[in-house]
C-alpha positions, 0 to 999 in steps of 0.5 A, spaced: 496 533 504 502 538 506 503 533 512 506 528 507 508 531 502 505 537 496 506 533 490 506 525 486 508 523 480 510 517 477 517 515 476 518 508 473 516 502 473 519 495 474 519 489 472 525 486 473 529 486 481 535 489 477 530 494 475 529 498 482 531 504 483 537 507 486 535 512 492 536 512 499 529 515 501 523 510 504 519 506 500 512 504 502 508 499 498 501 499 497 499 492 496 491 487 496 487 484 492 486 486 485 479 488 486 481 491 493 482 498 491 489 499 493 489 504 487 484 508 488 487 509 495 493 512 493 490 516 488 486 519 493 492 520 497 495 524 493 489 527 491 490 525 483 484 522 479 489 516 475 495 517 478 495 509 479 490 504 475 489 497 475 488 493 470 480 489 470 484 482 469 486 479 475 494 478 476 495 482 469 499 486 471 506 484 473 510 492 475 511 495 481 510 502 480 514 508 484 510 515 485 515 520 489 514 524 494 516 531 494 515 537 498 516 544 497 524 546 498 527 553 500 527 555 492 521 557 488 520 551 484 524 547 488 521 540 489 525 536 495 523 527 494 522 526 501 519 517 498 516 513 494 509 509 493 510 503 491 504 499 487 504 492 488 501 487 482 494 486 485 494 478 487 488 474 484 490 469 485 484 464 482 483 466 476 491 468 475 495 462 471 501 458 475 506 462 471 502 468 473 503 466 480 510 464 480 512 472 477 508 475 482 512 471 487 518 472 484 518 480 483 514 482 489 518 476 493 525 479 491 523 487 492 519 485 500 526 480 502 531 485 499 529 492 498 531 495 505 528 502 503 522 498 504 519 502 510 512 500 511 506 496 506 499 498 506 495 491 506 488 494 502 482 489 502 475 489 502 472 491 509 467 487 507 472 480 506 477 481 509 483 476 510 481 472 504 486 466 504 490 470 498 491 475 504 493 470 508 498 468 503 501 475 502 501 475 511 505 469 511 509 471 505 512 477 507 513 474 515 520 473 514 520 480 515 518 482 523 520 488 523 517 491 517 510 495 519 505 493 517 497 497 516 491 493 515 487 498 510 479 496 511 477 499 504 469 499 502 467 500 509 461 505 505 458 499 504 457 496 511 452 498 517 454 500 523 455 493 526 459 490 520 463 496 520 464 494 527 466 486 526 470 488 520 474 492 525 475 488 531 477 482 526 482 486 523 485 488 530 485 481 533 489 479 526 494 484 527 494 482 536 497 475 533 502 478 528 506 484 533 505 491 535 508 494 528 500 492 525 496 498 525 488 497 522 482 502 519 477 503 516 477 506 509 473 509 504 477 511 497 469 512 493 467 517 500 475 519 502 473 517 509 479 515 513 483 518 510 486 523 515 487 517 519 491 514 514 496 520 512 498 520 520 500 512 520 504 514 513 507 520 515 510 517 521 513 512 516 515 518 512 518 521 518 514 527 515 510 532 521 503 531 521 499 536 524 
């Protein structure tokens, strides 16, 4: 992971917009469904085993949670904050209360409007269903902000056949077609660590980190 950084840790978590920490460095958020595997993404990433978890309930969690970045500096030791991660409440919108639904909008709403540290979100949804009307909802949701970048991350895609595989990733692709050139979109496995070089060279772009 020395194209992106050499070391994770996590810094804080947020449950209020008052709350959000005070930094200049770019942020990338990680959002999905709450059974998408967005956590284990960035675990894989940062090659820890429970850096991020979730929670088993649906919208139970209500945090973001900040990860720095950091790569080795000039001195020994010397550990030099290149960003963040940030891990969105996973949205389960079914089975999550009107009250749930409403924080959810609230915190995640206010953090994509307001933050302008926010570089870039990673949408991670089950290659097997991807685009689920929550999905959607999250789209539409952070549409006021064009010019954010986008990256569709088909997680699960061990469990498809080479042709699923293959409809996955063209449904993805003509999705992000519709909303702009700031989309890309993969394949991914967090339980084989497929994809993940891939995933490293669309983030560290993001990060303004070299990538080799």
């Amino acid at each position: 992971m020395s194209a992106l950084f050499d070391s994770a840790k996590f810094i804080m978590s947020v449950s209020e917009l008052d709350g959000l920490p005070d930094t200049d460095l770019p942020e990338i958020a990680f959002a999905g469904r709450s059974n998408a595997g967005k956590s284990t993404a960035i675990n894989v990433l940062t090659r820890q085993v429970r850096l991020a978890f979730s929670s088993k309930t649906p919208g139970r969690t209500q945090l973001l949670n900040f990860f720095e970045l950091s790569v080795k500096g000039l001195k020994p030791r010397e550990r030099k904050p290149v960003g963040f991660f940030v891990d969105l409440p996973g949205y389960g919108f079914a089975k999550a209360s009107p009250e749930t639904r409403k924080n959810w909008e609230g915190l995640v709403g206010g953090y994509v409007q307001q933050r302008p540290q926010l570089t870039g979100m990673v949408v991670v949804m089950d290659a097997r269903r991807p685009f689920m009307p929550a999905d959607e909802f999250l789209l539409d949701f952070i549409s006021f902000r064009p010019e954010l970048k986008l990256h569709f991350l088909l997680n699960k895609a061990d469990q498809l056949k080479n042709m699923e595989r293959r409809a996955a990733l063209n449904i993805a692709q003509k999705r992000a077609a519709e909303i702009g050139p700031q989309v890309s979109v993969q394949l991914f496995s967090g339980l084989k660590k497929e994809g993940v070089e891939q995933l490293q060279k669309v983030l560290s772009g993001w990060l303004n980190q070299p990538y080799p």
